[in-house]
N, C-alpha and C positions, 0 to 999 in steps of 0.2 A: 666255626660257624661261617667267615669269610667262604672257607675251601666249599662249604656245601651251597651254601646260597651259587656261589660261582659256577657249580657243576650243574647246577638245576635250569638257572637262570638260560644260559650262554646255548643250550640245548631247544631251551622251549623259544626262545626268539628265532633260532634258524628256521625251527619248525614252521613256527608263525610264516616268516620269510618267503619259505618254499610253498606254502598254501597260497598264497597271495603270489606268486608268481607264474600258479602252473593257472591253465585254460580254465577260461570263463566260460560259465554256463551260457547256453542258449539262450534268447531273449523269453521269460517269461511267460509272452503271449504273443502269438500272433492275431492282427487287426485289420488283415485285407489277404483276400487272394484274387489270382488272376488268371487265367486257364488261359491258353490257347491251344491251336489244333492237336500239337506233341509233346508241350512241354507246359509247366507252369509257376509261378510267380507266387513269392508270399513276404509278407512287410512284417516285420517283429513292433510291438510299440516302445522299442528302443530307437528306430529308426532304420531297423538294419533292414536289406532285402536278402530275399533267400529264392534260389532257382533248379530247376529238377526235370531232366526227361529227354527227349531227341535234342540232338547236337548236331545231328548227318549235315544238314543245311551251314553249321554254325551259329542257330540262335541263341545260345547259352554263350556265346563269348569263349567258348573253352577251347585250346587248342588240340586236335585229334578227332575233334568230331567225332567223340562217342558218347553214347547217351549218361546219363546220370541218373542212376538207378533210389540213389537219395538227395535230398538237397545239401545244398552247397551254398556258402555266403558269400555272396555280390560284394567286394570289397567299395561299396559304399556307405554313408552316415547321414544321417540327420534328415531322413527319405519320410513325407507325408504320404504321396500317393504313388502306386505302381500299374502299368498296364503291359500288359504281354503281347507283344505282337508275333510273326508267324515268322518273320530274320530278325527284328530289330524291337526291343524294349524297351521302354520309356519310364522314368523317375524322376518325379515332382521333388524337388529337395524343402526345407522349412522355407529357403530364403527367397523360393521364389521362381529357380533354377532349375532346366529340365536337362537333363543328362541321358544316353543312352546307349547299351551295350547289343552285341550281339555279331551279326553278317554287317557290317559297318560299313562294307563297300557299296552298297547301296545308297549312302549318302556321304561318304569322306571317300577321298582317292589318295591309297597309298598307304593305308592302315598297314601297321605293325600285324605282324603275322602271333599275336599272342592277343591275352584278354586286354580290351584298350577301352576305356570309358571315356564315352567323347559328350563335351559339354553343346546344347544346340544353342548356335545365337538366339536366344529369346529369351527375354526376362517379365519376371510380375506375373507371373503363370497361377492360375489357379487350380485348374487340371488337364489330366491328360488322359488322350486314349490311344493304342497303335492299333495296325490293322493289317495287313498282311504284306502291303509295299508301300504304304503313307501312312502318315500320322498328323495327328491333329491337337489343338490344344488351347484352351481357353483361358484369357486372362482377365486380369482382375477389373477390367475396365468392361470386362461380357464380350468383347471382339473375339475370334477364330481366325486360328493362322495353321497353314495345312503345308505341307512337305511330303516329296518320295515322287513316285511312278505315277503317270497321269495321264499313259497312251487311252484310259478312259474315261478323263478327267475326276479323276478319283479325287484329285487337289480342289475342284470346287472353285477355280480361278477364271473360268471360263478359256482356258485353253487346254492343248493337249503336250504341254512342252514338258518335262520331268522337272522337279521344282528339289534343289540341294539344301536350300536354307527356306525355310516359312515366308509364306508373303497369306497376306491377307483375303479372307474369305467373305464375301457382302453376304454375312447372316450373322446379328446381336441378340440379343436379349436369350441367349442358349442355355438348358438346363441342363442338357443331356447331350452327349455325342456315340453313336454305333459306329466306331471307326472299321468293321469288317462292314458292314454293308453301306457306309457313310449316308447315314440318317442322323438327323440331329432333332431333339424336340425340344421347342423354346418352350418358357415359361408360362406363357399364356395355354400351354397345350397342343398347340399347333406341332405340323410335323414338315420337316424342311428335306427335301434328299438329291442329290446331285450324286453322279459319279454312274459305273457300270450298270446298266439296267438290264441285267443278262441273268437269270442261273444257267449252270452247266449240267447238262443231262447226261449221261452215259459219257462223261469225260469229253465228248464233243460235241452237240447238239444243244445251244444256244436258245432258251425261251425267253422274251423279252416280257419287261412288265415288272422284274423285280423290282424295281423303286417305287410303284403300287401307283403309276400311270395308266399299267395296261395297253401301254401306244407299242409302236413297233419299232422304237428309236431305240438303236443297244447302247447308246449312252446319252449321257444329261450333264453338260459339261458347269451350268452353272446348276445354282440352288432353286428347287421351286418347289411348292407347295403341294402336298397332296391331299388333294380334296378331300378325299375317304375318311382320313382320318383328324379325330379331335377328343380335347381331352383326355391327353394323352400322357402316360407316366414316363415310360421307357418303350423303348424297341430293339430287337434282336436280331438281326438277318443270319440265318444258318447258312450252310448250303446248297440248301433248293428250298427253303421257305423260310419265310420272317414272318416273327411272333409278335404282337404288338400288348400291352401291359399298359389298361387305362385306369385312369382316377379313382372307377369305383369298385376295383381289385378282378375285376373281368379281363380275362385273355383271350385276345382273336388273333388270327391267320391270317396268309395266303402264301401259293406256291405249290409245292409238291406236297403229294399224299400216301405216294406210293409207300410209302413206309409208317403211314400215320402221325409225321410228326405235325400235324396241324394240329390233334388231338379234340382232334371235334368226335369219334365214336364209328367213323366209317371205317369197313373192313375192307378196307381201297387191296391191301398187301395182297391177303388173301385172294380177290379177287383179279387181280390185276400182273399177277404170278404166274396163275394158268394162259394170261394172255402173253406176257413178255412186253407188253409194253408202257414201260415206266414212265416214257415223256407225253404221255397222254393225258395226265392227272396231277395236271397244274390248274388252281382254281385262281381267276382273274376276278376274282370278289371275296369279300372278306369273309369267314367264317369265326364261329364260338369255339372256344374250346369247353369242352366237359371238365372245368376248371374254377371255381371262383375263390374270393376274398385272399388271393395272391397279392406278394407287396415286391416280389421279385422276379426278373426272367433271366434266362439264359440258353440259350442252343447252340448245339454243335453244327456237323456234319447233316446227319438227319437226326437229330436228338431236340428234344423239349424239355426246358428243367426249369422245377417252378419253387418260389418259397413261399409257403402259407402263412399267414397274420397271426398262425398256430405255431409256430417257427419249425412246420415241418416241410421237408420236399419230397416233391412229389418231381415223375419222370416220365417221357412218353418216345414213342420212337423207336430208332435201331441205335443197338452199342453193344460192345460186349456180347454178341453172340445172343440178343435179342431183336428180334424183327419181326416189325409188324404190329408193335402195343399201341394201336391210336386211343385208346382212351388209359387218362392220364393213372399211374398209380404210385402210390404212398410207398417212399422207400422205408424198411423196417429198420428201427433200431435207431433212429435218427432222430434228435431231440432240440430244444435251444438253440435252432444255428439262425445264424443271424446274416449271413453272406451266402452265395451261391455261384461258380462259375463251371460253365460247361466248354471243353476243350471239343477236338472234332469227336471222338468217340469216349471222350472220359469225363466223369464230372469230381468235382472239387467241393467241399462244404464247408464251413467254418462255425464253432460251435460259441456259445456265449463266452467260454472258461480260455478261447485261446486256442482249443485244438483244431487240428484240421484234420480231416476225414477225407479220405477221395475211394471211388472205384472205378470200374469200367475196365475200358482197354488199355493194357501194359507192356504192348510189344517194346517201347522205347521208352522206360520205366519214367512214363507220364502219371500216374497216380501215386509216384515217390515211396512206394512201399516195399523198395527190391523185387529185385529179378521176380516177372512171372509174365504170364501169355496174358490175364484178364482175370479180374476178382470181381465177381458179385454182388458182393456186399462191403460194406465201406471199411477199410482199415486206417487204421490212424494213422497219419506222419510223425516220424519223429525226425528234432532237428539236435543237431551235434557239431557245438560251436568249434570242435575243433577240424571240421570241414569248409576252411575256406580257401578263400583264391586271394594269393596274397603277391602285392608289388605287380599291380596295373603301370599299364601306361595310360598316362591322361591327354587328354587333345582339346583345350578350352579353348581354342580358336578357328573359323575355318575361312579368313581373311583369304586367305588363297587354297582354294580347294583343290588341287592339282599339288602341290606338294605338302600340307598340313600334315604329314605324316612324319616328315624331316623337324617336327618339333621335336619328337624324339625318338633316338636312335639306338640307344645306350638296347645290348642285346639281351633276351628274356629266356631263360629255356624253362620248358614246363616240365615238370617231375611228377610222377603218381604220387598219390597220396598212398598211403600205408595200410588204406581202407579198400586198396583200391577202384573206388566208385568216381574217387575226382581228382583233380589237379590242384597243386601248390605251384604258383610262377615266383619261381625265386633268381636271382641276377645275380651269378661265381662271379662275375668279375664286371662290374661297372657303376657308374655312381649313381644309379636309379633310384629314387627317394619311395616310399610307400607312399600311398595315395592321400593319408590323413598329412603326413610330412611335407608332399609337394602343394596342398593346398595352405596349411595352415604356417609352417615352418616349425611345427613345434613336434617334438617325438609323439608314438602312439602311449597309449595307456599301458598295451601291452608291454614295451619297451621299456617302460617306468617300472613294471614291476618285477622284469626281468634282471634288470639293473639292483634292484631291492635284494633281490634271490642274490643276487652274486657278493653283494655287501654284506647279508647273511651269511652265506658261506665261509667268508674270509672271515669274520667276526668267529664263526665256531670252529675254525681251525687255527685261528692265534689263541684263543680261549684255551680248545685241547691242550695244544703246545706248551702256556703258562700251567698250566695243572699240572703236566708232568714232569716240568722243569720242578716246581714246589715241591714235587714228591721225592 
């Protein structure tokens, strides 16, 4: 009876052992996404982040700058809010803490040439948004404090000097930040905008008025108010028009038409094709869109992406080898989603249950559904926890910004993963701590369980050995 009990037992513990040591599932659910132009952003409500699409630039943090055809996990934890910027991403942690990965020479001098998560001096943060060479970020006291590029005072500081660490922004009581087109709209409704007052027409030609002045000033280096608008939910600045999203679920324009992304019902495209000329059909007044009882917006490039009080979206514009739909239409097959982000040609969904949907344009597997030129119709993401990026360098300080990179040195080399879509950064020979290690001091989970697996093992192989010694 011993002999059996001990042959049964000693077998189903290893078992056990090795279950509990191999990869953990994916997070459950994800509870935020974040589009930008090529690439895009998703939060698990475990804390984890997850990232997917062009790398050319380096905004994914991945060494080789190639795109990332699925997502991959952001070796970070305990992440409330995420924003995707166009080099540099930004991460709300629980404690308060904004962190940020990606083209980091933008704001750190001397970054390790691997994935490097660098902490921003700022703390008591309550959100954030990036935006394609600044960021911005809201704390809990309602103050805005802004960083990055500012040859158009994109910073909101009232000068043109580039800003490495956050300084503060004279605009409070903020409910909302459009860190691509730096609009902000307080709580009372009102709408505040500083920075570039320029769209880009034909890649060169300059129309002023984008910050919804209408003057001829191509930039607005502090905060000032725009008349036009009020009662105000949200705002979205595309690339040649911003979409504005008021109180009583009404969406209105202005900017370019040429592609109909105002979605007010004009056949601007069509007509405006046979002439050639696209910088003609900028409307320096506000327009309706053929849209109502929307509780969301988002725009790309020339794109218009709305979510209905019905929890459906609806889309207008050019993407994906459509051009010209100025009035707004109901994507099919799309149900319960409760988030919406639109990248420059792609858009992103998120459904009640967790899932996330995207379609559009896939040249730099920006809608995370593998390798293709552009899908149509919406395919699901799927995430696979054993696709991460693991043994970052961290940089919590940037007291001297001209060598913060010398915090550490210990060398990273990046390996393909075995899926090959992403990178594993692992360290052959140096004392580089994992990123939950160098924060906390304590080993990961996984680590724990690893260690479990291997006490297992040895447990059913002194086991075997006593059975056949008895025999």
């Amino acid at each position: 009876m011993m002999k059996i009990n001990a042959t049964i037992t000693i077998p189903l513990l290893f078992i056990t052992l090795v279950m509990l040591s191999g990869p953990a599932m994916a997070s459950d659910k994800i509870v935020a996404v974040s589009a930008d132009r090529l690439h895009t952003l998703a939060l698990g409500d475990d804390g984890s982040v997850w990232e997917w699409g062009d790398n050319r630039g380096g905004q994914l943090g991945i060494p080789g700058k190639t795109p990332q055809y699925t997502p991959i996990r952001v070796p970070i934890t305990n992440v409330t809010a995420i924003s995707a910027g166009s080099f540099v991403n930004l991460a709300l942690k629980d404690d308060g803490t904004v962190w940020a990965w990606g083209r980091l020479d933008f704001i750190v001098a001397n970054t390790p040439d691997n994935f490097t998560l660098y902490k921003i001096p700022i703390q008591d943060v309550k959100a954030v948004y990036a935006g394609p060479g600044w960021w911005y970020t809201v704390k809990t006291d309602g103050t805005v404090w802004a960083w990055g590029a500012n040859s158009a005072g994109h910073v909101g500081d009232g000068t043109y000097t580039d800003k490495l660490t956050p300084v503060l922004i004279n605009i409070t009581d903020v409910g909302f930040i459009d860190g691509r087109g730096t609009f902000a709209v307080k709580n009372d409704g009102t709408v505040w905008a500083w920075g570039d007052n320029t769209y880009t027409c034909l890649d060169s030609y300059a129309i002023t008025g984008a910050l919804g002045d209408f003057s001829e000033n191509k930039s607005r280096p502090f905060p000032f108010k725009v008349d036009m608008l009020s009662n105000v939910k949200s705002i979205a600045k595309g690339g040649e028009a911003t979409l504005v999203l008021k109180n009583d679920g009404s969406v209105w324009a202005w900017g370019s038409d040429y592609y109909g992304q105002l979605g007010d019902g004009n056949k601007t495209y069509e007509t405006m094709i046979i002439k050639g000329d696209q910088c003609s059909v900028y409307n320096d007044f506000l327009v309706k869109s053929k849209i109502d009882r929307v509780k969301a917006i988002s725009t790309g490039h020339c794109l218009g992406m709305a979510l209905k009080e019905d929890h459906t979206v609806w889309v207008w514009g050019s993407y994906a080898g459509v051009n010209g739909m100025s009035t707004p239409a109901k994507v099919q097959g799309l149900n319960d989603i409760i988030q919406i982000s639109a990248g420059a040609y792609h858009c992103v969904a998120l459904k009640q249950d967790g899932s996330v949907w995207s379609w559009g344009n896939n040249e730099f597997g920006q809608i995370g559904g593998g390798p293709a030129i552009y899908k149509l119709t919406p395919v699901k993401v799927e995430f696979d926890e054993g696709n991460v990026i693991e043994y970052p360098v961290i940089i919590t300080s940037n007291t001297s910004a001209n060598n913060v990179g010398s915090n550490t040195s210990s060398a990273v080399t990046p390996i393909k993963n075995s899926g090959g879509t992403g990178y594993n950064l692992s360290i052959p020979s140096s004392t580089l701590k994992p990123a939950s290690e160098q924060q906390t001091g304590q080993p990961t989970d996984d680590t724990i369980l690893k260690i479990i697996g291997i006490i297992g093992l040895i447990l059913f192989t002194a086991g075997a050995a006593y059975l056949l010694i008895k025999k």
